[in-house]
C-alpha positions as CSV (number, residue, x, y, z in Angstrom):
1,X,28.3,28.5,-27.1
2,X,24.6,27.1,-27.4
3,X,24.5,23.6,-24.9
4,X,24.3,20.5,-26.4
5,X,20.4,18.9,-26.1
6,X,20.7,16.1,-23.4
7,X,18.2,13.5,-22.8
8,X,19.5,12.7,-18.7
9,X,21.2,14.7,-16.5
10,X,22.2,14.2,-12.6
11,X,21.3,17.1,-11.1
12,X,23.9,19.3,-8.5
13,X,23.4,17.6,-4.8
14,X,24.5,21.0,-3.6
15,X,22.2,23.0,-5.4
16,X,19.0,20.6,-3.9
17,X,20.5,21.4,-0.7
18,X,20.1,24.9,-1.3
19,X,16.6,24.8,-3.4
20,X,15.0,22.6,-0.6
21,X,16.7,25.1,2.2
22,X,14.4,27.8,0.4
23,X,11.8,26.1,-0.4
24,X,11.2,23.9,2.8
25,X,12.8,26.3,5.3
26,X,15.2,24.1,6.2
27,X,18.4,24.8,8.2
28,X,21.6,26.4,6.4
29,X,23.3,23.3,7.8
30,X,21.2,21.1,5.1
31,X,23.4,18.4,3.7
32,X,22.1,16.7,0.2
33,X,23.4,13.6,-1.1
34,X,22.5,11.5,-4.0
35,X,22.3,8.2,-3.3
36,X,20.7,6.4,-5.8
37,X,20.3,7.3,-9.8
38,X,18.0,5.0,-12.2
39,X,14.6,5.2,-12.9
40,X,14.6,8.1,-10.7
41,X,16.8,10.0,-9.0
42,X,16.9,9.7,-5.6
43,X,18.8,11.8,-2.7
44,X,19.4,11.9,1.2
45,X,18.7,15.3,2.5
46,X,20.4,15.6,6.2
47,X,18.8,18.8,8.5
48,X,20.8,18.4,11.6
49,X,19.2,15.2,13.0
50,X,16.5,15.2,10.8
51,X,16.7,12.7,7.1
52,X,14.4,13.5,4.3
53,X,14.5,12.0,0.6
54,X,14.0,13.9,-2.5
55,X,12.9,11.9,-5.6
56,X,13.6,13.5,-8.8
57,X,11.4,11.6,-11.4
58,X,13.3,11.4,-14.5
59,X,11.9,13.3,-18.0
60,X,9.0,12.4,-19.2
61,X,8.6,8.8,-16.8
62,X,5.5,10.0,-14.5
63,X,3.0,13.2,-15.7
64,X,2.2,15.7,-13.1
65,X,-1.2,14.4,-13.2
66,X,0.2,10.3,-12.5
67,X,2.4,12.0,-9.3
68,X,-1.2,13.8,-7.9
69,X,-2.6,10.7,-7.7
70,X,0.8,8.8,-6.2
71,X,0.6,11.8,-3.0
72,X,-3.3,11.2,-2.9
73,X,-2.8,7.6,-2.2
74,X,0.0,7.9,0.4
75,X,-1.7,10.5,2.1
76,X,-4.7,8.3,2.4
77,X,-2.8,5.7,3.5
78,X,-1.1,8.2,5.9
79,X,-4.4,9.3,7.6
80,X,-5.5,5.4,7.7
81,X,-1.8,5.3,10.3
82,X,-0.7,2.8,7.5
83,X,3.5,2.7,8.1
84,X,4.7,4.1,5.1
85,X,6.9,7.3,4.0
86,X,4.9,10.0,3.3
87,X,5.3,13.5,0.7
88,X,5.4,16.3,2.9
89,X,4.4,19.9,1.6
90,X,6.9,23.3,1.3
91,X,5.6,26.4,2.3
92,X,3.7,27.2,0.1
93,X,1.4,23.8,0.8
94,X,2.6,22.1,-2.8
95,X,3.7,18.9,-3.0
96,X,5.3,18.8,-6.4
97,X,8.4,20.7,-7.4
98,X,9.3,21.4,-11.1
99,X,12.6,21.5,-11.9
100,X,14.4,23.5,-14.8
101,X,17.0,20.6,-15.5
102,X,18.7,20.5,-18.9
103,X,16.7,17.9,-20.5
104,X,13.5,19.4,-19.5
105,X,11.3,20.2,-16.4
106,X,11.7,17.7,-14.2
107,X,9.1,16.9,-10.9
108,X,10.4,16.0,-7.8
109,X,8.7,15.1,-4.2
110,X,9.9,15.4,-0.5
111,X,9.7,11.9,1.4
112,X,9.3,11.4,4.9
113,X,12.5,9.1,5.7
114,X,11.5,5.3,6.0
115,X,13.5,4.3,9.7
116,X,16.1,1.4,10.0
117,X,17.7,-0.6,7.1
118,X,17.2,-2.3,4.1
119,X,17.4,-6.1,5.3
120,X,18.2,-8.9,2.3
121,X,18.2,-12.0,4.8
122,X,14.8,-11.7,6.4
123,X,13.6,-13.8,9.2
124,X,10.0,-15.6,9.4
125,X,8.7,-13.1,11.9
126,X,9.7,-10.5,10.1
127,X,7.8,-12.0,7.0
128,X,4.7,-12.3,9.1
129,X,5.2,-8.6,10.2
130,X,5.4,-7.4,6.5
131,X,2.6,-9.4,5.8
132,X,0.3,-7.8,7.9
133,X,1.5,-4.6,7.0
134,X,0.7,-5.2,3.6
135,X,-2.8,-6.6,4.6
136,X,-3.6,-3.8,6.2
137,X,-2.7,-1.9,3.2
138,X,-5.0,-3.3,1.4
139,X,-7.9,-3.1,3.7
140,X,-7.7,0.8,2.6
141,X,-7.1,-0.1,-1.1
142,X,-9.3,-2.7,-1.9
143,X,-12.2,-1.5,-3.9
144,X,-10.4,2.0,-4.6
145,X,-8.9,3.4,-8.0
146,X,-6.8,6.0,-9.1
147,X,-6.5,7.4,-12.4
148,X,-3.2,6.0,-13.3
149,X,-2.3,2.5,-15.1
150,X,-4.3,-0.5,-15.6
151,X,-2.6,-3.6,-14.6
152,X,-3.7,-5.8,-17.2
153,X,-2.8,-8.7,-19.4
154,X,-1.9,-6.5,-21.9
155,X,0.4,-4.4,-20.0
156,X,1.7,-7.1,-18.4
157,X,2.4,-9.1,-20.6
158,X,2.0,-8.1,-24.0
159,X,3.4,-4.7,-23.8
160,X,6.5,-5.6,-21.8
161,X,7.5,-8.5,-24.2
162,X,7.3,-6.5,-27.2
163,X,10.1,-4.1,-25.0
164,X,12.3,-7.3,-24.2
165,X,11.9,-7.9,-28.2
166,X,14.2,-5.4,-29.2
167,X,16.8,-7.0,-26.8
168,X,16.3,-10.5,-27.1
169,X,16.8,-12.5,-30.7
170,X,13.8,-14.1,-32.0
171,X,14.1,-17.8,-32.0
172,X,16.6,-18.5,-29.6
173,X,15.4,-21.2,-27.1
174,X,14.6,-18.1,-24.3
175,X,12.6,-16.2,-26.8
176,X,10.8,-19.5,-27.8
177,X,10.3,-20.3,-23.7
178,X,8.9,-16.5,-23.2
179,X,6.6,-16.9,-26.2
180,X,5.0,-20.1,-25.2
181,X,4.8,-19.3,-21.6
182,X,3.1,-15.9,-22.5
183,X,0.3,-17.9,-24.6
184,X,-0.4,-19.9,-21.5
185,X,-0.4,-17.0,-19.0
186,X,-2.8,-15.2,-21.3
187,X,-5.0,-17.9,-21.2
188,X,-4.6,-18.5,-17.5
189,X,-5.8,-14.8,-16.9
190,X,-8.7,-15.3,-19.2
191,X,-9.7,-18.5,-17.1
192,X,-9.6,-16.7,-13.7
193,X,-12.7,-16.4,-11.5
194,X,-12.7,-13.0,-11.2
195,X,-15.6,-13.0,-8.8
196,X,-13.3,-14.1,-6.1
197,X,-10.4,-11.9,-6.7
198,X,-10.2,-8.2,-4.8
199,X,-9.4,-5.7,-6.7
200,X,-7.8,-2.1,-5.4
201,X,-5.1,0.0,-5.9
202,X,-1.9,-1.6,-5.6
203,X,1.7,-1.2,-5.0
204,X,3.5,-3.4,-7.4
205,X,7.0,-3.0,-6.0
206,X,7.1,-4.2,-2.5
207,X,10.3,-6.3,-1.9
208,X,13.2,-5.9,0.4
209,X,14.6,-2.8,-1.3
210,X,11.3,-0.6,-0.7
211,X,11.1,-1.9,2.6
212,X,13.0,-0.6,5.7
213,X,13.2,-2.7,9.3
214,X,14.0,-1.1,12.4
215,X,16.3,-2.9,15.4
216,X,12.5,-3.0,17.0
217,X,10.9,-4.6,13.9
218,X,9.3,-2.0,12.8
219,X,8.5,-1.8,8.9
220,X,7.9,1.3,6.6
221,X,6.8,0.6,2.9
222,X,8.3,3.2,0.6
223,X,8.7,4.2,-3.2
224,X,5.3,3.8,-4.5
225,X,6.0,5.1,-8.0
226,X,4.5,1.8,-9.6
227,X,1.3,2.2,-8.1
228,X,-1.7,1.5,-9.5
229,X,-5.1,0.1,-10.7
230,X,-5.4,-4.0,-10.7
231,X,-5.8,-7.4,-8.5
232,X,-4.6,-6.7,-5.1
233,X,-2.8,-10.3,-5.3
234,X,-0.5,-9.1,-7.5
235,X,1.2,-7.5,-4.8
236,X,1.1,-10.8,-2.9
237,X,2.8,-12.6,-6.1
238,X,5.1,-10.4,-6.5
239,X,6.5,-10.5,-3.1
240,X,6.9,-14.4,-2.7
241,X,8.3,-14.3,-6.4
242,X,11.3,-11.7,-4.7
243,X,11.5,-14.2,-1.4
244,X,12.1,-17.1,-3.9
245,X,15.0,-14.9,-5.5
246,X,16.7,-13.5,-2.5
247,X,16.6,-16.6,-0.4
248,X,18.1,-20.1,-1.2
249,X,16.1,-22.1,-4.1
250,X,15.7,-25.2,-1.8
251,X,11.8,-25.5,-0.4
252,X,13.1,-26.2,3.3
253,X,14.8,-22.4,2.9
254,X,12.3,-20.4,1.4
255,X,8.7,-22.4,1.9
256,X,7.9,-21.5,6.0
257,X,9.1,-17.8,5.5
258,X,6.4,-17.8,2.8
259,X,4.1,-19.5,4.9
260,X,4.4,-17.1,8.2
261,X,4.1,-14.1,5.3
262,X,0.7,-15.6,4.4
263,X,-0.3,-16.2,7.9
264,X,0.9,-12.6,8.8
265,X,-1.7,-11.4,6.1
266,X,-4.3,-13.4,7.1
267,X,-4.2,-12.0,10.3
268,X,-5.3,-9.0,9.0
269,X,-7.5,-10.1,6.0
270,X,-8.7,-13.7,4.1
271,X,-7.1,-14.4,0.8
272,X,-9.3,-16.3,-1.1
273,X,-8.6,-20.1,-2.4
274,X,-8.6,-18.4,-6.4
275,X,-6.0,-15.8,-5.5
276,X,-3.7,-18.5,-3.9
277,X,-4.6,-20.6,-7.0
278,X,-3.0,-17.4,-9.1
279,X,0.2,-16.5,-7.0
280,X,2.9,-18.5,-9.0
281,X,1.3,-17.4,-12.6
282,X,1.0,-14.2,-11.4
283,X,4.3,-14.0,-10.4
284,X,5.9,-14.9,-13.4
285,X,4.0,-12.3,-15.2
286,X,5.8,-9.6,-13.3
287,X,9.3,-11.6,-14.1
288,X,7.6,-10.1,-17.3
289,X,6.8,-7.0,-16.3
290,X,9.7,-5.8,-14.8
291,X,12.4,-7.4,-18.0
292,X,10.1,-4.7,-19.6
293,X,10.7,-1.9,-17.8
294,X,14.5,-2.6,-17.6
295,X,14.4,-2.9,-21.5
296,X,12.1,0.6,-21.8
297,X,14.6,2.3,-19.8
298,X,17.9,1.3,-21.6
299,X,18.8,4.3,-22.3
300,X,19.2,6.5,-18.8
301,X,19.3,2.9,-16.6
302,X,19.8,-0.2,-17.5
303,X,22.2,-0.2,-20.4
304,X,25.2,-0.6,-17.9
305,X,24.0,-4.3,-17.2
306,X,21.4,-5.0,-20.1
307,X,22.5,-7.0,-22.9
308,X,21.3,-9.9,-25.0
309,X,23.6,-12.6,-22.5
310,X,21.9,-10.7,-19.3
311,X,18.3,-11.8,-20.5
312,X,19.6,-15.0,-21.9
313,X,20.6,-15.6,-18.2
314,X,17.7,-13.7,-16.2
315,X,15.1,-16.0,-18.2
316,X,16.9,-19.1,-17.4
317,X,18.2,-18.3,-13.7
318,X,14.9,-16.8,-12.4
319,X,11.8,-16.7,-14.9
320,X,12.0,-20.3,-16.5
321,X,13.2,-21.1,-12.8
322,X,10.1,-19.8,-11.3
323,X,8.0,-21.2,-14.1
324,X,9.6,-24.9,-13.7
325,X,9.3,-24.7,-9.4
326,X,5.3,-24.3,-10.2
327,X,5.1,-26.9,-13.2
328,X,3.0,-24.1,-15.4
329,X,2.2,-24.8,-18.4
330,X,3.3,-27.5,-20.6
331,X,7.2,-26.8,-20.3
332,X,8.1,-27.6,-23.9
333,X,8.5,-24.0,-24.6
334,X,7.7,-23.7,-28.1
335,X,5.4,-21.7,-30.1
């Protein structure tokens, strides 16, 4: 009997044990676990006392090309002692493994294991540590470029709400609110002084589930599969955008952990007065951003959660939220 085509498939946790045995001579007491399917698959590999992670990129998300440039940046930022997991090489000194799975070839990459624990509570000093780690990424970033995607307005903004468009019923009061709000980011990116902003290769994802923190206070940066080409704030933005989600909406809760992040950076590295000036806009754009990506991916991700009510209340609860906190824009929300 010919197989049925299949567009996604979760691939055998015991056979990865086995293939990454082989591959990265790794002890017959290998123990493989998944631990985490979406965009991409991700799974715990156990050797004895040493942890690994395998990401299996799902069909067709990243080109082998797009994952060269992902291991050239980390192992830059390797050799620069920046604290971040790493792709290690099998033994044949390749960093990319193709898969046969039943949708297609699949790649996949061996991650150096990010030490301690995902924390969702984090405390000021903490912030200021993360801060400077992020700093100091981009003192090797800034002023770098990779060939991979363009963070601009158009992708940002334009592109992702044409994805949340197929979702999300034209004229209801949130389509109306992500409409007019788009018009006035657009025009708030065109108005920038671009002179002052820094421009690098940037992360895009860094928030407290990419992060790990150690009983010492010692932070790794993980999962850079949304790396990229555009204003090193971003990554700023989009981290206090996460703090204001994660921690209490109340200023008094949420305002001096952003602070000590900020002070952690500039520790390291200046931010300049236009940058500040764009965190909160810039921040909504990713609210943007990322409704895209959980639209594009319906299929093999988000369609357990996504629905027409979900966006209704993720615009309302968090983006017009965000947008209100800042007062941008004109706040009538229409078109």
């Amino acid at each position: 009997m010919t197989h049925f085509p299949v567009t996604n498939s979760n691939l055998s946790a015991t056979h990865i044990g086995l293939f990454l045995q082989e591959k990265y001579s790794l002890s017959k007491d290998t123990k493989c676990q998944l631990i985490k399917a979406g965009i991409n698959d991700t799974y715990l590999i156990t050797d004895n006392l040493d942890k690994f992670v395998f990401r299996i990129y799902s069909l067709n998300w990243r080109t082998h090309a797009e994952i060269v440039e992902e291991i050239k940046l980390l192992n830059e930022l390797k050799q620069k002692n920046i604290s971040i997991s790493y792709p290690l090489p099998d033994e044949t000194n390749n960093f990319i493994q193709t898969l046969n799975a039943p949708e297609g070839n699949r790649y996949a990459v061996l991650f150096t294991y990010a030490r301690g624990e995902k924390l969702h509570i984090i405390s000021a000093e903490t912030h200021f540590r993360i801060g400077q780690l992020m700093a100091q990424l981009h003192t090797v970033t800034n002023n770098l470029k990779l060939s991979r995607v363009e963070y601009t307005p158009e992708v940002i903004l334009i592109d992702s709400l044409k994805k949340v468009s197929n979702f999300l019923t034209a004229g209801t009061e949130e389509m109306n609110f992500m409409l007019s709000a788009q018009k006035y980011l657009i025009k708030e990116f065109e108005n920038v002084d671009t002179s002052q902003i820094r421009k690098g290769i940037v992360h895009l994802d860094i928030w407290f589930d990419n992060i790990n923190v150690t009983e010492e206070n010692e932070i790794t940066i993980f999962d850079f599969d949304f790396c990229g080409n555009g204003w090193l704030c971003l990554d700023i933005a989009y981290y206090i955008m996460q703090l204001h989600n994660v921690e209490k909406y109340e200023p008094k809760d949420y305002q001096p952990k952003v602070e000590s992040f900020i002070k952690g950076y500039e520790s390291i590295t200046p931010i300049s007065k236009e940058e500040k000036r764009l965190i909160p806009m810039l921040g909504v754009s990713l609210y943007f951003f990322y409704l895209g990506i959980q639209c594009q991916r319906y299929d093999n991700w988000s369609n357990s959660f996504l629905s027409e009510n979900y966006l209704k209340r993720y615009i309302n609860g968090l983006v017009k939220r965000y947008y209100d906190i800042y007062k941008l824009g004109d706040n009538k929300y229409t078109t």
